[in-house]
N, C-alpha and C positions, 0 to 999 in steps of 0.2 A: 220479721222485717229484715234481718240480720243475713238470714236465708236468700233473701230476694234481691239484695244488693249483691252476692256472691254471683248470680248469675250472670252469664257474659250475652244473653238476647240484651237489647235494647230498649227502655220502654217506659214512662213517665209516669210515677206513682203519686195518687193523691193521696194524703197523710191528713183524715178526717178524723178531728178532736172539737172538744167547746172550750176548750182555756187555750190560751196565748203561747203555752210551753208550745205545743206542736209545730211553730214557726221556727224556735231554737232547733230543737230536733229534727226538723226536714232538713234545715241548714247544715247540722252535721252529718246527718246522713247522706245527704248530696257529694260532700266533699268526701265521703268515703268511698263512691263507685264513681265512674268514669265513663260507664254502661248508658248510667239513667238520670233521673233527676227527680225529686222530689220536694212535691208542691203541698205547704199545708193548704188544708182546707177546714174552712169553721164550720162547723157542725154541731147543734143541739139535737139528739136524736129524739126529746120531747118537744120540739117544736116540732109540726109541719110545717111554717111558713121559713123555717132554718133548713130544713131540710129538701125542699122545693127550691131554694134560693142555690144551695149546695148541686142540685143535677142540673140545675140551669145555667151552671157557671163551668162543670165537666160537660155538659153538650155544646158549649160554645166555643171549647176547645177539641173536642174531642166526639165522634158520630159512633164512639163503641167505649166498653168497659169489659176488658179479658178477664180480671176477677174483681167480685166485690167480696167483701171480708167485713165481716157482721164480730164486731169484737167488744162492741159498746156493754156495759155490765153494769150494774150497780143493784146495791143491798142497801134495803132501807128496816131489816129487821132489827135493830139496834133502838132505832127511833121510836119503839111501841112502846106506849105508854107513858113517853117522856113529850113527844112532840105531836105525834101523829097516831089515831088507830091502827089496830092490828088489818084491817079492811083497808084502809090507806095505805099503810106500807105493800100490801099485797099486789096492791091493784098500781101504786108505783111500779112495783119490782117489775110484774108481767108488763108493763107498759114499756118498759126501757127495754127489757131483756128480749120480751117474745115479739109484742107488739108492734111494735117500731122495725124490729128486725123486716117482718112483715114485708112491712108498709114499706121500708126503704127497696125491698125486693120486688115490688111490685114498680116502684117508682122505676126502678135500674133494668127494667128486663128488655126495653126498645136497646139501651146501650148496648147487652148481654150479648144479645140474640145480634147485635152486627158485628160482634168479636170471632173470629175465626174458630176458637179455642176458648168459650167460656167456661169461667168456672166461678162456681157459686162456696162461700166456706162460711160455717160458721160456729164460732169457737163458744165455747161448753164446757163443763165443769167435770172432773171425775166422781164426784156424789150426783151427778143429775144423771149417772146409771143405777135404775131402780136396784142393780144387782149390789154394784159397788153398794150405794148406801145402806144396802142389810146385811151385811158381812159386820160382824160384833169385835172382830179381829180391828179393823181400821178405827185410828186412833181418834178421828174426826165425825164417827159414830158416836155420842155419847151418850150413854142411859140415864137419863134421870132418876134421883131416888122415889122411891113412893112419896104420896102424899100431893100437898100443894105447897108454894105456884109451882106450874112447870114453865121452865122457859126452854123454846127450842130456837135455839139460836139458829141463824143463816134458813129457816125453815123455806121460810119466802124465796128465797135466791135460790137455794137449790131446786126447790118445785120449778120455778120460773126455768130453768135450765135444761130443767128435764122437759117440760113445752118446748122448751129450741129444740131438743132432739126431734119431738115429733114433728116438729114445723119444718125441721129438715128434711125428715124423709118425707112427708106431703110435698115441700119443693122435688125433691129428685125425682117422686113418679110425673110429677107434672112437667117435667123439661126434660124428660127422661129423651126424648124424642126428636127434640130440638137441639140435642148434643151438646147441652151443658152441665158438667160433671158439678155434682151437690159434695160435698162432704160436711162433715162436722167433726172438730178435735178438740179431745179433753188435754191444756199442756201438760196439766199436771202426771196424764196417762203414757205421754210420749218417753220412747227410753233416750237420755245426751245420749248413747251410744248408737 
């Protein structure tokens, strides 16, 4: 975000979250460029009828979206056992993470497609590379001893991540054509430098 306010084009960011903090935070990030302005926006990425309410409210402003940013995450493998199934928390995780990602791209593609310059991103984990996460070397690999229980912590959300990768590259060949650039980024992969 940090990034986007640096830029001297001109251009009005929606700040789509489901808690209240996102209204303080558009606010300070408005006062920090001079460029743009940024509008929160409420968003439950497990509703649809939040989520439908949310592109009805950018088409009423607005007849195009230059990027959407799929950044919505959550882990619900913590929860097994205690609150919810290991089936529950799964089928949560891929709902928030891959799911929805989906579904809000399919909702946003009339905006996309009348951006000059669209671009589609969406943000991913450095373990939902099947490579990253068999490397014995990384410290967030961890081997459980023989025997029982095994508990594989973050299992769910990294799987679920590693689906946004492929759901990314299925979006890119499908708009391959329509000149809207797909990416996906792991931050934790990115160098500060």
């Amino acid at each position: 975000m940090k990034a986007l306010l640096r830029w001297k084009q001109s251009y009005h960011i929606f700040l789509g979250a489901h808690h209240q903090k996102s209204q303080l935070t558009a606010k300070q990030l408005s006062s920090e460029s001079a460029y743009r302005s940024v509008e929160p926006l409420r968003i439950d990425v497990e509703s649809d009828e939040s989520t439908n309410a949310a592109f009805k409210k950018i088409t009423q402003k607005f007849n195009r979206v230059a990027c959407l940013i799929h950044n919505a995450g959550a882990c619900f493998d913590s929860y097994i056992g205690k609150e919810i199934t290991a089936r529950q928390a799964w089928n949560r995780t891929w709902d928030v993470n891959v799911s929805r990602a989906h579904a809000m791209t399919i909702a946003s593609l009339l905006l996309l497609l009348n951006s000059q310059h669209p671009r589609l991103l969406f943000i991913t984990g450095g373990l939902s590379s099947l490579q990253a996460a068999s490397y014995s070397s990384n410290q967030k690999n961890v081997i459980p001893a023989a025997g029982l229980p095994k508990t594989l912590p973050f299992v769910g959300y990294w799987s679920a991540k590693a689906g946004l990768n492929m759901l990314m590259v299925e979006w890119a060949k499908a708009l391959r054509k329509d000149g809207v650039k797909v990416w996906v980024v792991a931050p934790e992969a990115c160098s500060p430098h």
